[in-house]
C-alpha positions as CSV (number, residue, x, y, z in Angstrom):
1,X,53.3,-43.4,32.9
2,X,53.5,-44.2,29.4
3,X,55.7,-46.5,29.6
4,X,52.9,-48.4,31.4
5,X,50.5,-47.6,28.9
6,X,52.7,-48.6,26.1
7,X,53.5,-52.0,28.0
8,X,50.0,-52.6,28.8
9,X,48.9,-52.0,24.9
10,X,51.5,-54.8,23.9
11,X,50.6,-57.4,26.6
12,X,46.8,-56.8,24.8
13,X,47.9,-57.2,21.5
14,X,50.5,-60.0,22.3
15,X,47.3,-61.9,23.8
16,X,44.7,-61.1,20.9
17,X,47.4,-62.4,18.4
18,X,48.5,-65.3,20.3
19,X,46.3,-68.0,18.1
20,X,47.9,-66.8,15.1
21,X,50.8,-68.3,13.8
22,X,54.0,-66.7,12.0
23,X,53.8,-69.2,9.2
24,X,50.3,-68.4,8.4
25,X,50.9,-64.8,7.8
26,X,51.8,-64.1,4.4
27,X,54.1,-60.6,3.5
28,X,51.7,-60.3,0.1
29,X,48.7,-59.7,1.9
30,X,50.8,-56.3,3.6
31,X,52.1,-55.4,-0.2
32,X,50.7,-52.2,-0.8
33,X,48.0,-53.1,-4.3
34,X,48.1,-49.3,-5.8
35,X,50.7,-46.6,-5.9
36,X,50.4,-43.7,-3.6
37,X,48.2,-41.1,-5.6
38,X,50.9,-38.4,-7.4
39,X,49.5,-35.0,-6.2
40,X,49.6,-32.9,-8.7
41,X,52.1,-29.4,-8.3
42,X,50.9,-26.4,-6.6
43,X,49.2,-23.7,-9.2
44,X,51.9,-21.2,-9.9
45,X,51.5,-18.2,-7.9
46,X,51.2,-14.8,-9.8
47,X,52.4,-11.6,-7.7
48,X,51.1,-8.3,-9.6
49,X,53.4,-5.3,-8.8
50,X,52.5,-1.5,-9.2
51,X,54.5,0.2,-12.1
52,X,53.6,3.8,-11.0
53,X,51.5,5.4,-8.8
54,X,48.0,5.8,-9.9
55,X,47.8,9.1,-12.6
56,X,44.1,9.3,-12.7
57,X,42.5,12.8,-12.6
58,X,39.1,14.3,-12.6
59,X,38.5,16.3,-15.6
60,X,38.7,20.4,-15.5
61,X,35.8,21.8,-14.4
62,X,33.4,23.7,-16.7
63,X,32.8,27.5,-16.0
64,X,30.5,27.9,-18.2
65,X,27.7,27.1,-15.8
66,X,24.5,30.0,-16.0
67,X,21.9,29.9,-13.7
68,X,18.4,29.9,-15.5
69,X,16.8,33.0,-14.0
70,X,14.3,32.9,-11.0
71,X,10.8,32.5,-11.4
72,X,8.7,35.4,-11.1
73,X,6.6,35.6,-7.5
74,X,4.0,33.6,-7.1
75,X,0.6,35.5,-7.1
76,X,-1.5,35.3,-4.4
77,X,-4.9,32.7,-4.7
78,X,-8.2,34.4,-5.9
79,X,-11.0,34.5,-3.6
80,X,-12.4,31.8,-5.5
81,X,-9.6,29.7,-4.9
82,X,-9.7,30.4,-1.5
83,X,-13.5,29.6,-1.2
84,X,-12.5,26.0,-2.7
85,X,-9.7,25.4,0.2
86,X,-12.8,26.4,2.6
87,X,-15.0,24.1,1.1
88,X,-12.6,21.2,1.1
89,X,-11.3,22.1,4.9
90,X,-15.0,22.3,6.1
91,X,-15.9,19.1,4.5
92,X,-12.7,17.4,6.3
93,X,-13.8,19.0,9.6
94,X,-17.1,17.8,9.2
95,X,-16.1,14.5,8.1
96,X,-13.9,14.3,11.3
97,X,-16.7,15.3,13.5
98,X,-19.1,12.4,12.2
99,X,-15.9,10.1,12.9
100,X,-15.7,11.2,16.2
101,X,-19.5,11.0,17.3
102,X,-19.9,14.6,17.8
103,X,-22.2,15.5,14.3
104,X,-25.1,12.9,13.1
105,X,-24.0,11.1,10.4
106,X,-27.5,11.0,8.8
107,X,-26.7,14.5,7.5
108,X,-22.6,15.0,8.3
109,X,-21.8,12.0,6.0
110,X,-23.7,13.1,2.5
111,X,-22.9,17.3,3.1
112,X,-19.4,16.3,4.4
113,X,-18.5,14.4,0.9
114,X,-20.0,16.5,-0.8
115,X,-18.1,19.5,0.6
116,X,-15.0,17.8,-0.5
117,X,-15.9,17.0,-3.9
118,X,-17.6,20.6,-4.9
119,X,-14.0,22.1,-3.0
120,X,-11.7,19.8,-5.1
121,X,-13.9,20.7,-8.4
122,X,-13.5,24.3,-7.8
123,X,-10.1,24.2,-7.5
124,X,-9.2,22.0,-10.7
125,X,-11.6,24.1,-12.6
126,X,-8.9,27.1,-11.5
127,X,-5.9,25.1,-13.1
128,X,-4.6,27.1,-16.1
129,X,-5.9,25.7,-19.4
130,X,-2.1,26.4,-21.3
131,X,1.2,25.9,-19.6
132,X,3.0,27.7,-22.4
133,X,4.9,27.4,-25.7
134,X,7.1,24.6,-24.5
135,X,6.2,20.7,-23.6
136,X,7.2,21.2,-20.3
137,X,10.7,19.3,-20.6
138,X,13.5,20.6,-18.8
139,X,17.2,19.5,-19.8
């Protein structure tokens, strides 16, 4: 089949090239006007080898670790503490309430924030006024 092909292609050529003649054709129009480009060499290639095997280490460890010692218990809040988590929960659960449609929010709105506020006072008013002889930086 290609040899059809390939004697098809040349009877369409022969035909399209008929009108011109030998003589007209001129070899300096098929010199080649500028050298092939000159590619320029590969890079050379550089190949790294392991010397020796890798003699990396991690350092000794350091004994000499103490634990700081514990903290003493924690004391138990006063009852005045405890009144200003009441306050604060009370004024959440009132709060909540109004939210839900279950209190009037003509009075559940102004005793419900204030609830929270007087419960958060009373408890920052129970902070401790010194936190000791240090700055409080730990290394």
């Amino acid at each position: 089949m290609s040899d059809d092909v390939d004697d098809q292609f040349r009877d369409i050529v022969s035909r399209q090239l008929a009108d011109l003649d030998a003589a007209d054709i001129d070899e300096s129009t098929f010199a080649e006007t500028e050298p092939d480009p000159v590619l320029p060499p590969p890079p050379t290639r550089t190949v790294y080898e392991l010397t020796a095997p890798r003699s990396w280490a991690p350092p000794p460890e350091d004994d000499d670790f103490v634990p700081p010692p514990p903290l003493p218990p924690a004391r138990s809040p006063s009852t005045v503490a405890w009144m200003g988590i009441l306050t604060v929960v009370a004024g959440i659960v009132i709060l909540v309430g109004v939210v839900l449609g279950r209190l009037s929010s003509w009075w559940g709105t102004p005793v419900g924030l204030l609830s929270v506020c007087a419960g958060v006072v009373v408890l920052f008013t129970r902070l401790p006024k010194n936190h000791g002889p240090d700055n409080g930086a730990r290394v």
